[in-house]
C-alpha positions, 0 to 999 in steps of 0.5 A, spaced: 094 323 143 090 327 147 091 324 155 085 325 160 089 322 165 097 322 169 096 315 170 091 309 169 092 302 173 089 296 170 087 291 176 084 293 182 087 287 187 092 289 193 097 293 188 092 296 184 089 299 189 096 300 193 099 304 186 092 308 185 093 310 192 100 313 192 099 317 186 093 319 187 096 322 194 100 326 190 096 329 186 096 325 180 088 324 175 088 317 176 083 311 173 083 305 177 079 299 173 078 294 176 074 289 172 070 285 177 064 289 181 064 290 189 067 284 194 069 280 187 071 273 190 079 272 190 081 265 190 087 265 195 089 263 202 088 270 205 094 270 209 098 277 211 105 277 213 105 281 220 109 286 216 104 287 212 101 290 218 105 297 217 106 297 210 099 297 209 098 303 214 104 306 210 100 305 203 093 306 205 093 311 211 089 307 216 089 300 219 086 294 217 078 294 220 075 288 224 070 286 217 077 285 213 080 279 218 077 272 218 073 270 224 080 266 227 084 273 224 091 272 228 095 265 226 102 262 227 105 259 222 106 250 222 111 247 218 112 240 217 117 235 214 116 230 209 119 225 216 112 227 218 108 230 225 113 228 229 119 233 227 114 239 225 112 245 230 110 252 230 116 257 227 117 261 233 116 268 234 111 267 227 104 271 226 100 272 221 094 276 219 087 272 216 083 276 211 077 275 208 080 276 201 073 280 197 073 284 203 080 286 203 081 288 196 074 292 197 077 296 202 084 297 199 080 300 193 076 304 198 082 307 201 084 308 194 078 313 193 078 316 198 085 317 196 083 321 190 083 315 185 077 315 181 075 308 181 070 303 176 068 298 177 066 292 173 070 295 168 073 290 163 079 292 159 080 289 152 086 292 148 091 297 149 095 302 144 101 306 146 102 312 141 105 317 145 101 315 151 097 309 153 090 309 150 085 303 154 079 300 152 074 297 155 067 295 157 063 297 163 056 295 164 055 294 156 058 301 155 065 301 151 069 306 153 076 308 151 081 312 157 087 315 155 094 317 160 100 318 159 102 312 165 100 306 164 101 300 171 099 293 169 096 290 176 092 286 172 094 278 175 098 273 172 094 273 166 095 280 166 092 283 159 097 289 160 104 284 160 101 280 153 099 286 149 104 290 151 109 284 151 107 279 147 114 275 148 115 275 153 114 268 158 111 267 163 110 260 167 105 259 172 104 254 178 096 251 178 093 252 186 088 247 188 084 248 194 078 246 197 074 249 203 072 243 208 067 242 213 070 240 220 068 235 225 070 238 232 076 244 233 078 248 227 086 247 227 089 254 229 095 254 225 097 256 218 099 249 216 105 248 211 107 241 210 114 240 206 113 232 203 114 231 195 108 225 196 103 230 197 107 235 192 113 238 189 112 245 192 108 245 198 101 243 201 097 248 206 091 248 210 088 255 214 082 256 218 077 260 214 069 262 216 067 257 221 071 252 214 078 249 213 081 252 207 086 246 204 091 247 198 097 244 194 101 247 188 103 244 182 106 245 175 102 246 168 106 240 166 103 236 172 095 238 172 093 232 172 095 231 179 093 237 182 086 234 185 089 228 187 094 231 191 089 235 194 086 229 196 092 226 198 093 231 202 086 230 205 089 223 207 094 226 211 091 231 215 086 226 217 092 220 219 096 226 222 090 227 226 091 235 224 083 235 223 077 230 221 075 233 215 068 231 213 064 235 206 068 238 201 064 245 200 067 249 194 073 247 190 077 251 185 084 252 181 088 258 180 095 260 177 101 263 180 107 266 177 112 261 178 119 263 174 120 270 169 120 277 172 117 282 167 117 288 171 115 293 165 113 293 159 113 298 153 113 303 158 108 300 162 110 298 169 107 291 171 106 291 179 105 284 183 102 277 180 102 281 172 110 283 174 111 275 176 112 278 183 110 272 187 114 267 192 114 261 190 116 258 197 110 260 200 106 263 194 104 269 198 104 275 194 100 280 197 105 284 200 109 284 194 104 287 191 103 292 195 111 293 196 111 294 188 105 297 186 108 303 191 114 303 188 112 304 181 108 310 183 113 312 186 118 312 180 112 315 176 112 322 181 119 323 181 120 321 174 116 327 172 116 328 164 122 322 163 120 314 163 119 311 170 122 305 167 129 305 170 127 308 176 123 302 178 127 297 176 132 300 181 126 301 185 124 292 186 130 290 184 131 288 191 124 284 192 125 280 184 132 278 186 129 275 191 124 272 188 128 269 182 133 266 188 127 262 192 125 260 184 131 257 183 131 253 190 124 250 190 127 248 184 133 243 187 129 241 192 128 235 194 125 231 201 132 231 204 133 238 203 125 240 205 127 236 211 133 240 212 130 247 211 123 246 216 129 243 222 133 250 220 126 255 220 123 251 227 131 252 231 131 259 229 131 263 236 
């Protein structure tokens, strides 16, 4: 098939952007869709790891301006066990990043336009061929349109259209995140808050100051849905009782998923990036830097790969960030109170 492109990325969230840019640095024709117009409301915490700092200088070649951060931009993180408040505190040395999630992914496909990358907007993708090459087809503004390239990366979410076409079979559990953006009474909490207690979840909950708001969260599997808002409310309870904030009128309240289990990291020679390739840590639920991390490397495997496939190149490439993924699965997995108990003690002795 004739390609009008060296590489197509479909999804222009963190590792989208991150993928599009380094090609299009290197001088790769590259098409970013993304499927959702300017400033596209993400549900997500909105927290960086301060690592994240210098890889996104890395990735995009500039700093995170002022209109990407939240109002409380610079967080410590708090854990707290099931024992309670009593045998919680800060992680010492910790320092998070709180980013305002539309701005942030509008800014990193900025830089990726900047970069070289062409990017459209409110391009929705609905079918993939593969024939020699990858053909896309979508839709933007009413227009059907069809875009071809010889590389394809998938950085299209945990729904990802890339991963369910290209690999119909292959599995891909979730766990489903509740949050709520709350009112408070008196001082907004100046902490990212994870509290460990099977009572209030079998994972984690979570509160973090957000635009004047306190956004709260709690995770759940898709077996046990039904007590995803009731476990938001539990948590509510709890935030009140721990005298962590006095919350008052409950101003948005959404649902999203998660990758919680299989890696797919590629898919009929496609390169599936981020959330799309399972890339999420089922500890604390950050992806954002995972994605960044692997939509760097797969262009980076696409350049040096040259005219041969990018897979083995690639899976060499993250095989580091999806053994690590897998290992925290399987620990979330064992854990109960006793042992959420024991891993909070152990991060609050650390030096």
């Amino acid at each position: 098939m004739p390609r009008e492109w060296d590489l197509i990325v479909v999804g222009g969230g963190p590792g989208g952007a991150a993928a599009a840019a380094v090609a299009a640095v290197a001088g790769l024709e590259t098409l970013l869709l993304e499927r959702g117009g300017t400033l596209r409301h993400k549900p997500c915490g909105g927290i960086l790891p301060e690592i994240t700092e210098e890889l996104i200088e890395e990735v995009f070649g500039a700093t995170l301006p002022p209109e990407v951060l939240a109002e409380q931009w610079e967080l410590r993180l708090r854990y707290t066990p099931p024992s309670g408040e009593a045998n919680g505190g800060r992680v010492r040395e910790s320092r998070l990043l709180n980013v305002k999630r539309d701005h942030f992914d509008q800014w990193l496909r900025d830089r990726a336009a900047l970069a070289g990358a062409t990017v459209r907007q409110n391009a929705r993708v609905s079918d993939i061929d593969v024939d020699g090459g990858f053909s896309v087809s979508y839709s933007q503004r009413g227009e059907e349109r069809r875009a071809t390239a010889a590389r394809l990366v998938g950085a299209d979410g945990v729904h990802s259209l890339v991963r369910r076409r290209l690999a119909p079979d292959a599995v891909a559990t979730k766990m489903l995140v509740g949050q709520r953006l709350v009112q408070v009474v008196g001082e907004l909490p100046a902490d990212f808050h994870c509290v460990f207690a099977g009572v209030l979840s079998p994972f984690y909950a979570y509160s973090v100051p957000k635009g004047g708001l306190l956004k709260i969260g709690s995770g759940m599997t898709e077996e046990e849905r039904t007590d995803l808002m009731p476990s938001l409310d539990r948590f509510s309870k709890w935030l009140e009782q721990n005298d962590v904030a006095d919350l008052g009128k409950v101003v948005q309240q959404e649902g999203w998923a998660i990758p919680f289990g299989e890696q797919q990291l590629d898919a009929a020679g496609a390169l599936l990036v981020g959330d799309a390739a399972g890339l999420c840590n089922p500890l604390s639920g950050e992806g954002i830097r995972l994605a960044i991390e692997s939509g760097q490397l797969a262009a980076e495997s696409i350049i040096e790969a040259g005219a041969r496939s990018p897979v083995p190149d690639y899976r060499d490439g993250v095989a580091g960030i999806a053994q690590m993924v897998a290992a925290l699965h399987r620990v979330v997995l064992t854990t109960d109170d006793d042992a959420r108990e024991q891993f909070v003690a152990a991060e609050l002795a650390r030096p």
